[in-house]
Structure formats: C-alpha cells, structure tokens
BALUMNU-375498 format. One line per 3 residues: number of its first residue (from 1); their letters; for each residue y, x, z of C-alpha. Coordinates in steps of 0.1 Angstrom, whole numbers. Each point is the difference from the previous one (the first is absolute). Layout:
NUM) A) Y/X/Z ~ ...
***
This chain:
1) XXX) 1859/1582/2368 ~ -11/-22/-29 ~ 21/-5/-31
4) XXX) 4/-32/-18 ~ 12/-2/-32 ~ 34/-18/-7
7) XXX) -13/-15/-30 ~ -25/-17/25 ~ 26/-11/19
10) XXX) 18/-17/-35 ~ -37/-17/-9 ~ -1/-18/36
13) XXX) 36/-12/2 ~ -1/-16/-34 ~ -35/-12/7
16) XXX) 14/-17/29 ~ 30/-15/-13 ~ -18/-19/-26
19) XXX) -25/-11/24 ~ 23/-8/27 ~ 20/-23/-22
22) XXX) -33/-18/-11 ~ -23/-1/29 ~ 12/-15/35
25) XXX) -17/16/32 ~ -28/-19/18 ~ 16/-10/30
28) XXX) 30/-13/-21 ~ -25/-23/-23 ~ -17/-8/35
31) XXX) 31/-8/20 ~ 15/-16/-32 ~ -35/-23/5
34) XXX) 2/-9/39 ~ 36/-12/-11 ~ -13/-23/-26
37) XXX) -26/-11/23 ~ 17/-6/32 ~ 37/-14/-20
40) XXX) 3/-41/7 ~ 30/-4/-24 ~ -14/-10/-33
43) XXX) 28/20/-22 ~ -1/28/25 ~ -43/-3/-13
46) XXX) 9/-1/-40 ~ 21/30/0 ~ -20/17/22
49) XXX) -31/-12/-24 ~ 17/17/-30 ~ 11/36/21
52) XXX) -34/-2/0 ~ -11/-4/-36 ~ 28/21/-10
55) XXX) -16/30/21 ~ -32/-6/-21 ~ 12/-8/-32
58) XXX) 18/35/4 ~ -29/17/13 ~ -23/-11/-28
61) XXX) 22/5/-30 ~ 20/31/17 ~ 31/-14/-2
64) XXX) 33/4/20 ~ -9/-22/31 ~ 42/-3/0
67) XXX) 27/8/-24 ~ 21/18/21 ~ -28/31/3
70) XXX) 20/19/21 ~ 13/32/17 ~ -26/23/-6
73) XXX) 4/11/38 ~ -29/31/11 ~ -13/5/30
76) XXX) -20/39/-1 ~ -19/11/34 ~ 5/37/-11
79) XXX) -30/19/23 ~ 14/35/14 ~ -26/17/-17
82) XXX) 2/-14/-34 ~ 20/17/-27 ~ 17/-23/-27
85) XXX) 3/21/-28 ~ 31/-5/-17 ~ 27/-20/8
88) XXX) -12/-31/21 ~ 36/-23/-8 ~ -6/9/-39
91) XXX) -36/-9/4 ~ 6/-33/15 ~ 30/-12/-28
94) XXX) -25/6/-25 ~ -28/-18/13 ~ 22/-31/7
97) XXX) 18/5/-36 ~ -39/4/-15 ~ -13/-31/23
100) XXX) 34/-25/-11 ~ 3/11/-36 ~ -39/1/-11
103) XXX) -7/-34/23 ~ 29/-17/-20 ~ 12/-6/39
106) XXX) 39/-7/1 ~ 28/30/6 ~ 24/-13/28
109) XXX) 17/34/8 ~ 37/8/-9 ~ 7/38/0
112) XXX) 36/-8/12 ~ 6/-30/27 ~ 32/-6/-12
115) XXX) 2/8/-45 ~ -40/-17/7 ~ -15/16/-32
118) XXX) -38/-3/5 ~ -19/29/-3 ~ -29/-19/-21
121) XXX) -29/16/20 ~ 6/-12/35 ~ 9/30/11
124) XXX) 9/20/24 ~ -26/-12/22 ~ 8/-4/34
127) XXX) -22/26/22 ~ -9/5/38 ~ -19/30/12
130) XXX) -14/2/35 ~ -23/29/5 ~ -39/-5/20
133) XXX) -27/18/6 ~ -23/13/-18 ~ -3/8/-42
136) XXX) 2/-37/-18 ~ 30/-14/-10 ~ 1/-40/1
139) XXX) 21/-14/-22 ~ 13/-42/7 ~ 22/-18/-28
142) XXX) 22/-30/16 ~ 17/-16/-34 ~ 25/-17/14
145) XXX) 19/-25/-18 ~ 40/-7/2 ~ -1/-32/14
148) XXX) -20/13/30 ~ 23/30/4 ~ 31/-22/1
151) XXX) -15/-23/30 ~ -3/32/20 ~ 28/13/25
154) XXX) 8/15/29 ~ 22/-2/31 ~ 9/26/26
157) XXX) 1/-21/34 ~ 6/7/33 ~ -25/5/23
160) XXX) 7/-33/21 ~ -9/-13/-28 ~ -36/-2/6
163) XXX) -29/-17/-12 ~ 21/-32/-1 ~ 26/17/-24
166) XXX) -27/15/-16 ~ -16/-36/-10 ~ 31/-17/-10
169) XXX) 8/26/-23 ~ -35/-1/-22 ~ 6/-35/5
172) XXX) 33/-3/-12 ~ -13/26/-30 ~ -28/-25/-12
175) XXX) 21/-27/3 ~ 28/12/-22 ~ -25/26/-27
178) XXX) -33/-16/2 ~ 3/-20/-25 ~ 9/25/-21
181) XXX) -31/24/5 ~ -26/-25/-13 ~ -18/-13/28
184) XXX) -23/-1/19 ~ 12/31/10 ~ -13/33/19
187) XXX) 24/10/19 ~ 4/38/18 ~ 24/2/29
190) XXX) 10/39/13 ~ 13/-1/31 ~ 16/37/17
193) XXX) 4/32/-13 ~ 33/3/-17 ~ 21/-12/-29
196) XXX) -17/24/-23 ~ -36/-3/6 ~ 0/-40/16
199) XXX) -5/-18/-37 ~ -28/29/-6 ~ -18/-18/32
202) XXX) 5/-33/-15 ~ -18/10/-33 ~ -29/12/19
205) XXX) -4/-33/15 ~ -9/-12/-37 ~ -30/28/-5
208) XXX) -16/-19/30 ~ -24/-22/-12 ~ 3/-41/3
211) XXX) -11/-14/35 ~ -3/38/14 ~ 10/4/37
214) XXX) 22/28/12 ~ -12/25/28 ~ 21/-14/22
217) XXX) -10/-33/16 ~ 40/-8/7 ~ 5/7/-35
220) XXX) -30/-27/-10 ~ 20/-23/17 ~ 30/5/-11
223) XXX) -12/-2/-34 ~ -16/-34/7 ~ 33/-16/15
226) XXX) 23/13/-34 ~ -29/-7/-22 ~ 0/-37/16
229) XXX) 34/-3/0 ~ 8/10/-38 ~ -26/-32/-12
232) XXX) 19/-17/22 ~ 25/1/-19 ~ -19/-20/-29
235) XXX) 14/19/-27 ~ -36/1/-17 ~ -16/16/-29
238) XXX) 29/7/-30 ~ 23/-21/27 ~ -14/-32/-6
241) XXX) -4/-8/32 ~ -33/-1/24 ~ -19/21/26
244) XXX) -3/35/-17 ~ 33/18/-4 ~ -20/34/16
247) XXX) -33/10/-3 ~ 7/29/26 ~ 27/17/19
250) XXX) -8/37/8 ~ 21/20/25 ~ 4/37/-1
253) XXX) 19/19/29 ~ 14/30/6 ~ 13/19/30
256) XXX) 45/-3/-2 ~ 29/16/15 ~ 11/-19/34
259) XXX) 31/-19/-17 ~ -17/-11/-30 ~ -26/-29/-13
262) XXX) -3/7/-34 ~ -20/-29/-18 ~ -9/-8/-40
265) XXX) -16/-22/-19 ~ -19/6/-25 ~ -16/-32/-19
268) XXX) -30/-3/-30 ~ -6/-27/-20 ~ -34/-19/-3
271) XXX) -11/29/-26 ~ 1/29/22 ~ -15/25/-22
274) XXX) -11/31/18 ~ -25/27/-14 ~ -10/32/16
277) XXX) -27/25/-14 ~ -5/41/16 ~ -2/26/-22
***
C-alpha cells in the first residue's frame, strides 16, 4: 500500500487549475489548426484566426484563455492500493480554492442555487472517483464554463427510437444551444446506461482527444455522419456562419435496461481546457 499525502493531492489540483485555464491541450491547438486550414468561409477563417492567437497570447502571458474559467470539475483515478491520507473531497476544494484565488482565475460557484451567494473561492469543487489498479492516483481538471453547461441536456427515449432519434436529437440540441457554447464546439454524446450515469458518458466523450477514433468501427461511423451533419448546419465559429460548427463528435455507450435509450449531450466550447497529472 503506498500513502500519498493529501497536501500533494491540494499542490496538483491547484497546479492544474491554473494551468488548465491558461494552456489548451495539443490536439485542441492542432484540431483548432486543421479547422483554420481546411475552413472556405473567409469570416468563418478570421475568427478562427483569432481562437487561435487568443490560445497563444494566453499561453505566453498566462492569462485566462476565457473569462468564464469555470467549474473546477475533478476527475481522480484512485489506485486500490494507494492510500489518500486525509480527506480526499477536502483535499480537492482546497486545491481548486488555492489554484482560482492565487491565479487571479474567476469564482463562478454559488453555495446556494437559489439565495446564489458565491462562495469566493470556487468551491465546492465538483469531484468523481473511480478506483484502478495499481498505487498512483491520476488526477484530470475539466473547467467547465456556464455557457457550455447550459447547451448540454438529456432525453430519456424510447428504444424505437434508434440511431435516427438519436441523431435528430444532437441535432436539434446544436441547432437550438450551439450558439450559445462558443463554437466550434466539441461535442460528447452518451448514449445507454441510465438517467443517472448517461450525462457522466457524455462528459467522457470530451477527455477523448480531437480527431481520436473510438474502438468500435460502428461507433467511427457514426461519429463521422453527426460530426458531418452538425457543420452542416453552417452555424460556424462564434455563429457566424461557415463550415466548422464541430471539430469532433465523440460517442460513449453504455449497456441499458430493455425499455430504455437514455442519451445526453454534453457540448465544449473551442477552449476545451483539460489537464491531467499522476501523483
């Protein structure tokens, strides 16, 4: 059994945060890129021009790459035979309240949903634990901003449904939100399980990275047609029109009872900001 400290759990998370919020992933810069490259509208090109300079403008002066910095959302791999020691919640909230207070990084949580009195330190953070193998514990921040969150939904559909209802209803999402969550977008789509774990599928979809295939060479196509099918739309970069609405559509599925097609959508705007470090 090896012990880790849950001040070293506090250091990473609110190294992470600031990073995250400063520093986009490589295949987002790189997918971000092919979009620029490959986009025939010339607006569609200038906005996607300044995503671009924005990303390193951010990245060279550590800055906020967006405003709105987020949900500080945590992702631990907990190994069965590592031993957090202390409490791994309380070690989390302060890293994130460390990483958004000391990075000057802007506090977006309300203690209370309704009175909405912000708790100044962007916490609580909001933590998932799934426990691995072996004695590491990998830690992931997703800052996920509000307008993202609020393009995101789910629906519980019956199985005749299918992959036609399933298509018309990510449609019908992007059409309506998309707009909304700063495109070009990444979009995750969970399809199965049940009402309570179905959005958790969606969010996975984001941790894939850009241009990634799925296992499952039904799944590859199905992420091809609904990726086509959202730029079809012509929505574009910040909705101003042209070719790149999506940069990728991911697809996570999960086995589901017989009477159900649980399916969410979970969308990302063109700064997916993602970070993971083990400990």
């Amino acid at each position: 059994m090896r012990t880790i400290a849950a001040s070293s759990i506090t250091q990473t998370v609110a190294r992470l945060c600031q990073q995250a919020n400063t520093n986009l992933p490589p295949d987002v810069l790189a997918g971000l890129t092919a979009a620029h490259q490959r986009e025939t509208n010339a607006r569609a090109r200038g906005v996607l021009s300044q995503i671009l300079d924005n990303a390193q403008v951010a990245r060279e002066r550590s800055i906020a790459l967006c405003q709105d910095t987020g949900i500080g959302e945590v992702y631990v791999k907990l190994g069965q035979d590592a031993h957090v020691e202390g409490d791994l919640q309380e070690a989390v909230n302060r890293g994130v309240a460390q990483g958004y207070t000391t990075g000057y990084l802007r506090r977006s949580i309300v203690g209370d949903p309704l009175d909405r009195t912000n708790t100044n330190d962007n916490t609580p953070a909001v933590l998932s634990v799934s426990l691995v193998p072996g004695d590491k514990v990998e830690i992931t921040v997703l800052p996920k901003g509000g307008g993202t969150e609020n393009a995101s939904t789910l629906r519980m559909f019956p199985p005749s449904a299918g992959w036609a209802g399933v298509m018309d209803f990510v449609l019908e999402t992007v059409r309506e939100k998309g707009i909304n969550a700063c495109p070009p977008v990444v979009i995750g789509v969970g399809i199965g399980g049940s009402f309570g774990t179905v959005c958790a599928l969606a969010k996975k979809g984001l941790f894939r990275a850009v241009g990634s295939l799925p296992a499952t060479p039904a799944y590859a196509a199905r992420e091809k047609e609904l990726l086509d099918a959202v730029n079809a739309l012509a929505i574009g970069p910040m909705g101003l029109g042209g070719g790149t609405t999506a940069l990728a559509v991911h697809i996570e599925h999960a086995p589901c009872h017989i009477a159900c097609l649980p399916v969410a959508v979970s969308m990302m705007c063109h700064s997916l900001r993602r970070l993971t470090e083990t400990v």
